[in-house]
N, C-alpha and C positions, 0 to 999 in steps of 0.2 A: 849482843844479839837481841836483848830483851828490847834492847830502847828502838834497834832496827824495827822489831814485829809490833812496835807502839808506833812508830811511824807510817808502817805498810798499812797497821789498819787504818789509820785515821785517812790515808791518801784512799784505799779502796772505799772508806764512806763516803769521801768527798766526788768518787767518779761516779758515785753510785745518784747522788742527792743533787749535786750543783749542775748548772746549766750552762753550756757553750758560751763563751764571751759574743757578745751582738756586734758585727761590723757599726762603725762610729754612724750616727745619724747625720740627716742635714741639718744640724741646727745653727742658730750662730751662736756665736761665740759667747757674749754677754749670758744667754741663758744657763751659763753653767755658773757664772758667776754669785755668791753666796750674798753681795748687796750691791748695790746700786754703780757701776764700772767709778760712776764720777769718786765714790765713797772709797774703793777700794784700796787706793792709796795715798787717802788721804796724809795718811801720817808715818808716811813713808819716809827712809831720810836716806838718801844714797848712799853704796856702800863707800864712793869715793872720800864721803865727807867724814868716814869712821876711823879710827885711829887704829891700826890693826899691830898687835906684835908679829914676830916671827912666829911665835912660839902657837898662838893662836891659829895662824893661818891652817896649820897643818891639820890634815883629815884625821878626826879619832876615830881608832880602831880599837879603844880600850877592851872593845862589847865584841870584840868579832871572836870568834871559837877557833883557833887554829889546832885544837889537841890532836887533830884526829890528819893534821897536813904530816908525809913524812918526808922532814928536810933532806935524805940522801936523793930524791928526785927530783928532778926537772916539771917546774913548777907553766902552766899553762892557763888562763882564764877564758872560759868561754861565753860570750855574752849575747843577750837574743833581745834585739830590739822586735817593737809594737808589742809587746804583750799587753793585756789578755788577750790572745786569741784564740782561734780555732784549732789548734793544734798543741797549745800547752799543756792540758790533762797527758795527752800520748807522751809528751819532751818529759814532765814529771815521772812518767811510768816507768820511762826508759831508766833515767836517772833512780829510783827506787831499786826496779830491778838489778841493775848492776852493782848497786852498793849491798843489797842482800846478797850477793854472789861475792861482793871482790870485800869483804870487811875492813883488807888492810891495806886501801887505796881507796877510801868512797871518794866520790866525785859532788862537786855544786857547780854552781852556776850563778850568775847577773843576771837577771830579768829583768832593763829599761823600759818601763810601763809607758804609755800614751794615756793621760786623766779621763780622756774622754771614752776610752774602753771600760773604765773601773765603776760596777755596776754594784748594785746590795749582791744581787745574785752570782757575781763571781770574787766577791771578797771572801767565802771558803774554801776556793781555788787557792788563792793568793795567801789567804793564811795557811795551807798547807803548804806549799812553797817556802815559806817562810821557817817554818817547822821543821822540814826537810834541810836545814840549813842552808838555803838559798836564799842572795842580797837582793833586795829589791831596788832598783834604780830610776832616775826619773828620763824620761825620755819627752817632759812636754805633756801640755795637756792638748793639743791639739794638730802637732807634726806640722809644723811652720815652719820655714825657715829663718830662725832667730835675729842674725845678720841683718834681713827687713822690717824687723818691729820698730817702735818706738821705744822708750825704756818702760813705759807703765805696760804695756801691752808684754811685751817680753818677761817683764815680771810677774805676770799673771800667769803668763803659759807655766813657769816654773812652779813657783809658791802654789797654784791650784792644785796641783800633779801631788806635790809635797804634804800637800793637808790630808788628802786622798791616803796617799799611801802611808802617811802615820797610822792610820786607823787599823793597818796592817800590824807594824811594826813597833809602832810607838815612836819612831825617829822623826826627829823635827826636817831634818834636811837630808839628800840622797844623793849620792854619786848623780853626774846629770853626762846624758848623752844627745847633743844636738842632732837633731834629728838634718840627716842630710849627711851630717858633721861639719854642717858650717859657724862657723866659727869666726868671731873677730870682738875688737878693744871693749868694745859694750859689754859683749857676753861675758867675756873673762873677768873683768869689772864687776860687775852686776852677781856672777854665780859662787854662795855660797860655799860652793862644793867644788872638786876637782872636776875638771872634764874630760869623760871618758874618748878618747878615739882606740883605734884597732892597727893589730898591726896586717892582721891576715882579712882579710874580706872576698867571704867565702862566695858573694854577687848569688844566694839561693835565693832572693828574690826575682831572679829569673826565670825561674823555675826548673832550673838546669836537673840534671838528671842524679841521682843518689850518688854514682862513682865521681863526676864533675869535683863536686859539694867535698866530697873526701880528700879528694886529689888538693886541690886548693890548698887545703888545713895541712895534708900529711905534709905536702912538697914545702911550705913553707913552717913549720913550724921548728922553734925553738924557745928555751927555757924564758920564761919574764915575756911569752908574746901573750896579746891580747886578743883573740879568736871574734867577729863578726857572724851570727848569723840572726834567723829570725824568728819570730814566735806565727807559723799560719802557715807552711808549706809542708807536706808530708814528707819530700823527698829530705830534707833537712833531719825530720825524726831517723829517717832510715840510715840514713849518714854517720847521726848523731850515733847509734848504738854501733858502728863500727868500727868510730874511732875512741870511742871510750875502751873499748876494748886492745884497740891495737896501741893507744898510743901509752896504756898502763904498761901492755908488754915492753916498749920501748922506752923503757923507764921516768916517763912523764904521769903528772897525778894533776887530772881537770877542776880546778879549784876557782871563785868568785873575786872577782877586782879587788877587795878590799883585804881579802882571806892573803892573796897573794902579793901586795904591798905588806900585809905583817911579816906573814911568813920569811919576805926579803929582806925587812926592815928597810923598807923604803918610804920613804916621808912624803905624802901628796901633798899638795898646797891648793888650797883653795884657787879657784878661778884660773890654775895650770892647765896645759893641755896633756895628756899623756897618749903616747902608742904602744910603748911596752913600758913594762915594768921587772929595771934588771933586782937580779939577786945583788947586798950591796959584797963589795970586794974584798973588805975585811970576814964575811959570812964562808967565803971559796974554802 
């Protein structure tokens, strides 16, 4: 309870002090870039040409904190693409709130960032998130669709988003979610990391209505799925607080992509695609 009411406060400073994430500007591209596009990758070396073990390929989770996961449950990841935005202070509150109330099921979460949201001004957002035991993920620095870059280009959206959000975290590379979820030989080639897809896609960037939003999650959900929704839509927040609630009573515990490959002991592989993530067979 103590390290709860260390977390509520530092969240309640940060709603108090930090500022709304800024819808993405019109800028191009290149100006986010940190030197010159030509310089960029210069000394690049493809990952095709790298010699990879098995053993390496696999995502480490050495660093992920599962004390607090409890294995007789049915384990669920909910993941919110474009963060930062306008409605992650409220998705964080909600998430606080219920872990103050429910102790022995707190809940996290995946936040897939877009680089070009990530400001000075909402990186104490982010590192509250962070703190609150939430994965940060990369979703791109500028929501392209991957499939039509070039390889420099593609690697830029990626590795930009990734520098960014070390400053958070301190991890060199992040779960990556294609925005779109498109996906193909390049990307999988090229990304570091496993790639997230979903298994439930809850469509709240419709703006569909708060029971819609719930319906989706409850009518399809089962143990090892990977939950879809988004960081900017209110009806989502309203959603969110009633299936954290309903889905503890049904013996499910809302836990973070990575949290719940440990938990299953499931091995990701770099540049995989994933839509759930089973518990493994020998664990039943």
């Amino acid at each position: 309870m103590k390290y709860l009411a260390v977390i509520w406060g530092i969240f309640l400073t940060v709603l108090c002090a930090c500022q709304r994430a800024p819808e993405p500007p019109e800028t191009p591209f290149n100006a986010y870039l940190p030197r010159p596009f030509e310089e960029y990758f210069a000394d690049y070396v493809p990952s095709a040409e790298v010699a990879e073990s098995e053993e390496t390929k696999v995502w480490d989770v050495s660093d992920v904190d599962i004390s607090q996961i409890d294995t007789s449950r049915k384990l669920i990841a909910f993941t919110f693409d474009d963060a930062p935005a306008k409605t992650m202070e409220n998705i964080l509150a909600v998430f606080a709130r219920f872990n103050e109330e429910n102790p022995d099921c707190p809940a996290t979460a995946t936040f897939f960032c877009n680089g070009i949201r990530i400001r000075e001004s909402v990186l104490p957002l982010l590192q509250t998130a962070y703190a609150m035991g939430m994965e940060l993920g990369n979703h791109t620095h500028s929501h392209l669709d991957l499939t039509k870059l070039s390889t420099d280009r593609l690697l830029s959206e990626i590795e930009r988003t990734d520098e960014l959000l070390s400053r958070v975290d301190g991890k060199p590379v992040h779960l990556l979610r294609p925005p779109y979820g498109n996906v193909n030989e390049q990307v999988k080639a090229i990304s570091k990391a496993p790639v997230i897809h979903w298994s439930i896609d809850t469509l709240d960037w419709r703006k569909d209505e708060e029971t819609t939003i719930y319906e989706r999650v409850w009518q399809g959900r089962f143990s090892g799925a990977i939950v879809l929704l988004h960081d900017g839509y209110p009806h989502t927040v309203s959603a969110l607080k009633r299936l954290l609630l309903d889905l503890k009573a049904d013996g499910y515990q809302v836990v973070s992509v990575s949290a719940m490959a440990k938990a299953h002991r499931c091995d990701l592989k770099k540049g995989s695609v994933y839509i759930r993530i089973r518990k493994r067979r020998d664990l039943s």
